[in-house]
C-alpha positions as CSV (number, residue, x, y, z in Angstrom):
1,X,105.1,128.4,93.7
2,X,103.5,127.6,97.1
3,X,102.9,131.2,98.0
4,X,101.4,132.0,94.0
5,X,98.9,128.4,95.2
6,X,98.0,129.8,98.6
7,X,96.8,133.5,97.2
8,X,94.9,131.2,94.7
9,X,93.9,128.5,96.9
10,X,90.3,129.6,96.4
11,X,90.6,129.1,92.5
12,X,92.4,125.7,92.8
13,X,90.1,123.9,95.4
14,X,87.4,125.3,92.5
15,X,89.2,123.1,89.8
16,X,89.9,120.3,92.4
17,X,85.8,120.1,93.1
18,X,85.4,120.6,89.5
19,X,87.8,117.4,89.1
20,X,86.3,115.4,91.4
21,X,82.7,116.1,90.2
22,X,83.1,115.0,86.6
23,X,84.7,111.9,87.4
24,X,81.2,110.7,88.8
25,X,79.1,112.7,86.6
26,X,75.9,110.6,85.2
27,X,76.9,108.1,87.2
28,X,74.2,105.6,89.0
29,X,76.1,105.4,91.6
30,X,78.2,108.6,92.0
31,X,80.5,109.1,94.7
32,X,79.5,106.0,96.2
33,X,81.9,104.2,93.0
34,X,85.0,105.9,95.4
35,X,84.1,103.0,97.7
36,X,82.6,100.3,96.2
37,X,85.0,99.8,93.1
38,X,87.8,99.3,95.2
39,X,86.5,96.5,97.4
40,X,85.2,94.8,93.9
41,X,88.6,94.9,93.2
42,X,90.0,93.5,96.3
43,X,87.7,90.9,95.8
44,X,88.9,89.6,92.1
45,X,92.4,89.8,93.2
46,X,90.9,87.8,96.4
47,X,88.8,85.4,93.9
48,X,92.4,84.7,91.8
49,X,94.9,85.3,94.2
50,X,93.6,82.7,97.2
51,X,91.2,80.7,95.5
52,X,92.8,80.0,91.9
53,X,96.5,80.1,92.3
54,X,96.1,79.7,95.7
55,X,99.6,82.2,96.4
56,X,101.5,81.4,99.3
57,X,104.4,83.4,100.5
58,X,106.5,83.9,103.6
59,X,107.1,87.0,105.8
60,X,103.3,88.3,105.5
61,X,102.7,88.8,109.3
62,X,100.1,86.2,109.7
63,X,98.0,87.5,106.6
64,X,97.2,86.8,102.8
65,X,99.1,87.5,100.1
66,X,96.2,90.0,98.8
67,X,96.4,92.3,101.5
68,X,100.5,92.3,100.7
69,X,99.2,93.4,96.8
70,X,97.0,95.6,98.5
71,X,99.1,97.6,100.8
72,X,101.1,98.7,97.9
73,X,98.9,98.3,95.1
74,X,96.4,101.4,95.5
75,X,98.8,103.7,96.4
76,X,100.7,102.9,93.3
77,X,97.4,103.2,91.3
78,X,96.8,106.7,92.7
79,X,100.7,107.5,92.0
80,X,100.2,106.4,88.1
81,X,96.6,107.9,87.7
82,X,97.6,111.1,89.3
83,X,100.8,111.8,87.1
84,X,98.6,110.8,83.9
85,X,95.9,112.5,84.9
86,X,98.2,115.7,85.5
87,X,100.0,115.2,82.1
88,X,96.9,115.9,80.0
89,X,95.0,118.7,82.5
90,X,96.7,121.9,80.9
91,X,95.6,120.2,77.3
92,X,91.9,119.5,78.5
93,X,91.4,122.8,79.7
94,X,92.9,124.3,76.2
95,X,90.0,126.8,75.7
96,X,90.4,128.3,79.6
97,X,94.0,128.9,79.0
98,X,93.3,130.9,76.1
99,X,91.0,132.8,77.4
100,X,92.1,133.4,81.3
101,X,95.4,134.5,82.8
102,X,95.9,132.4,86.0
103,X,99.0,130.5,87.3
104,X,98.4,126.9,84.9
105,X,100.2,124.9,87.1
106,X,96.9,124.8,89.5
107,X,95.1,122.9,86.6
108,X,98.3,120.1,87.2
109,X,97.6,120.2,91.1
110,X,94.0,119.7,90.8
111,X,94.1,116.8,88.5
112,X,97.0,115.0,90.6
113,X,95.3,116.3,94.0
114,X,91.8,114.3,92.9
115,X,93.3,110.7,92.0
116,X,95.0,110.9,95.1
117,X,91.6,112.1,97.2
118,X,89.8,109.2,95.3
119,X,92.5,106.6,95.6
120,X,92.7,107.2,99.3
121,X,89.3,106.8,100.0
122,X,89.3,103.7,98.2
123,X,92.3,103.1,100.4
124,X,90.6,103.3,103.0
125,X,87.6,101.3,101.9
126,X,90.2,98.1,100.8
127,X,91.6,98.5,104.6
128,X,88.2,98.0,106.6
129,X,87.3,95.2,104.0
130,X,90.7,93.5,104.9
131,X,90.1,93.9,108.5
132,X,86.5,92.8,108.3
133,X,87.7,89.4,106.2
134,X,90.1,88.6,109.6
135,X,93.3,90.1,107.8
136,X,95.7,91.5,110.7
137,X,96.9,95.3,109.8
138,X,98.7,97.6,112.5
139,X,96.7,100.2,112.4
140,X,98.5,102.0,114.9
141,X,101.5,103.6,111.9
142,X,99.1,105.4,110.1
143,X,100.6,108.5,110.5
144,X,103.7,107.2,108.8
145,X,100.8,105.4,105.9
146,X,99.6,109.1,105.4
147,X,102.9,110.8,105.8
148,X,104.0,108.5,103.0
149,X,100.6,109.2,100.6
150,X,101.9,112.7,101.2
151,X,105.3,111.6,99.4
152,X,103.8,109.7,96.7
153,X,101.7,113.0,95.6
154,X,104.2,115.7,95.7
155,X,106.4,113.4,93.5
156,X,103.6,112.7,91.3
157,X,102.9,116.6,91.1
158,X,106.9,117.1,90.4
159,X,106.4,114.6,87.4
160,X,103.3,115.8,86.1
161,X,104.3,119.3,85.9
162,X,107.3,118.6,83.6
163,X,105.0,115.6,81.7
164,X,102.3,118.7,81.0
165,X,104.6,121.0,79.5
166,X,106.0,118.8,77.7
167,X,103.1,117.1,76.5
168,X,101.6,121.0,75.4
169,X,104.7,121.2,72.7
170,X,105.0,117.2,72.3
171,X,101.4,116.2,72.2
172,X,102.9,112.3,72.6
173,X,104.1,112.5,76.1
174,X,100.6,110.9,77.4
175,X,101.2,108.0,74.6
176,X,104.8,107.1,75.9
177,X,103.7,107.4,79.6
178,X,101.3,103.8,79.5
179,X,104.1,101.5,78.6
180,X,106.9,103.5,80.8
181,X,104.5,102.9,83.7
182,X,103.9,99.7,82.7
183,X,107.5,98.8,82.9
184,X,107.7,100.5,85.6
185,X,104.8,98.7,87.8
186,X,106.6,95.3,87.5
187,X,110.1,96.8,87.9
188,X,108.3,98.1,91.7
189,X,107.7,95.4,94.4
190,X,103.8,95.5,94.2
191,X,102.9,92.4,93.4
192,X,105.8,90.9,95.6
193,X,107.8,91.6,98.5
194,X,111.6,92.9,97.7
195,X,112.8,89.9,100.1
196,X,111.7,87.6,96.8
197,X,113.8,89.7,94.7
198,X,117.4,88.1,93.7
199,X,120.4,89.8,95.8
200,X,122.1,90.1,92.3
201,X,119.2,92.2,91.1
202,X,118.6,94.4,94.2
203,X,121.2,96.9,93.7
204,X,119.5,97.7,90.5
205,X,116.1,97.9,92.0
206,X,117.1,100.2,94.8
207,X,117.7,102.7,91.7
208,X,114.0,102.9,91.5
209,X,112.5,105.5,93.9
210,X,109.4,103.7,94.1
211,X,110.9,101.1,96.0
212,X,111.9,103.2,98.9
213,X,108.5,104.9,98.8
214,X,106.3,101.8,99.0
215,X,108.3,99.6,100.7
216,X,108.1,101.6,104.0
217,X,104.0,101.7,103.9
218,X,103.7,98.2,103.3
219,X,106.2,97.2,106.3
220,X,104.3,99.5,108.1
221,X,100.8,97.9,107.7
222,X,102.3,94.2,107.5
223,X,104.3,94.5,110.3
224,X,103.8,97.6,112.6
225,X,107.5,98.8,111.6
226,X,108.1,103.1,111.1
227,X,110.7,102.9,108.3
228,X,111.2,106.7,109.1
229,X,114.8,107.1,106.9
230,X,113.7,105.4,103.7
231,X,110.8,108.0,103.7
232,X,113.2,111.1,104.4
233,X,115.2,110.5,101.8
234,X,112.2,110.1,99.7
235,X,111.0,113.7,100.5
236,X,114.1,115.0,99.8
237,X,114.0,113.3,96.2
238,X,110.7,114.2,95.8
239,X,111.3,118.4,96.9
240,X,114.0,118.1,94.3
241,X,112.2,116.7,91.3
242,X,109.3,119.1,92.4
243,X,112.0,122.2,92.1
244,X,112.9,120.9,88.5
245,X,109.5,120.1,87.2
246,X,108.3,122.9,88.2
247,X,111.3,125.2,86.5
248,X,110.7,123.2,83.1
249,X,106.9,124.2,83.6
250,X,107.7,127.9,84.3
251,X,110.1,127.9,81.0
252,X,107.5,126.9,79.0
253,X,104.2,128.1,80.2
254,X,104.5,131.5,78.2
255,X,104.1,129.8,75.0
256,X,101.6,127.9,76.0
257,X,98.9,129.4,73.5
258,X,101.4,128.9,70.8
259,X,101.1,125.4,71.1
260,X,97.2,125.2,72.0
């Protein structure tokens, strides 16, 4: 698969500007919405957060309980967007497949490639908003932040190519995914730290993969720590699931018009 996406790199960074440009299009603002929705954002969860409920927790590193939402809200977001986003792309494109023999699977890449491009420059944006309202970030793990973006998208690709092959014979798969993400968001410690979370219940919790791939980036930013193992073990997961997703996609690309 990576060396049929490197001979056509050229035709997927087309798709992935294609992507990226009609999110915006007719926009007022246009790009500029990649950085100024997520700090409007930041500031209702600010607004309700520290002003209404006035949310107090310990362990936060000297800073607010928004910036602990934060750390591991937006890459959830992009996580969630990109494996939605990746379900429906061979679908949207119906009429191309059709018509033009190329590997499909760079439609998937493209779609789950964008969120994550958008979601970490509005990632980026929510940081130096943080830092500007006095919120104290360690800066200095980034590369373990990134490495762990990295993760997030090749297990987002791995899910999204079995979720758009699926969804090409299925047509339903994009309906189930809103409630099983759902489910999943507050079954993920996102809006709360794992240390909250009941010692009877974290065994259970440790099932979920998402734990061990946020976890590590928000310990990171909070409190300067390079959870290095959790996010091993997470590549090794994710390589896997991309392996399988990738065969079911392969299995079932041929009869792709059939189904379009």
């Amino acid at each position: 698969m990576f060396a049929a996406v490197w001979r056509r790199r050229g035709l997927l960074l087309g798709f992935l500007r294609r992507e990226l440009a009609t999110r915006y299009a007719g926009t007022l603002g246009g790009a500029l919405w990649a950085f100024v929705q997520p700090v409007l954002l930041l500031a209702i969860y600010a607004f309700v957060f520290r002003l209404v409920f006035r949310v107090e927790l310990p362990d936060l590193g000297g800073n607010s309980y928004v910036t602990l939402v934060a750390c591991a809200l937006w890459p959830w977001m992009a996580f969630q967007e990109g494996v939605q986003r990746g379900t429906v792309a061979v679908v949207n494109n119906a009429d191309l497949v059709r018509k033009v023999a190329f590997p499909r699977e760079l439609l998937v890449m493209a779609a789950v490639a964008s969120s994550f491009v958008v979601h970490l420059v509005g990632f980026g944006a929510v940081l130096l908003a943080l830092l500007w309202w006095g919120e104290s970030l360690h800066l200095g793990t980034l590369p373990l932040v990134l490495a762990g973006w990295t993760v997030l998208a090749v297990l987002a690709l791995a899910l999204a190519l079995l979720t758009s092959a699926l969804q090409v014979v299925l047509k339903d798969v994009d309906h189930m995914l809103g409630p099983l993400f759902m489910l999943g968001f507050y079954a993920t410690p996102v809006l709360y730290p794992m240390s909250m979370v009941p010692e009877a219940f974290r065994p259970w919790m440790a099932v979920n993969p998402m734990v061990h791939a946020l976890e590590p980036l928000r310990a990171a930013l909070l409190h300067g720590e390079w959870r290095w193992a959790s996010l091993l073990g997470m590549v090794a997961l994710a390589l896997g699931l991309l392996w399988a997703g990738r065969w079911v996609f392969a299995r079932l690309s041929g009869r792709f018009e059939d189904f379009l």
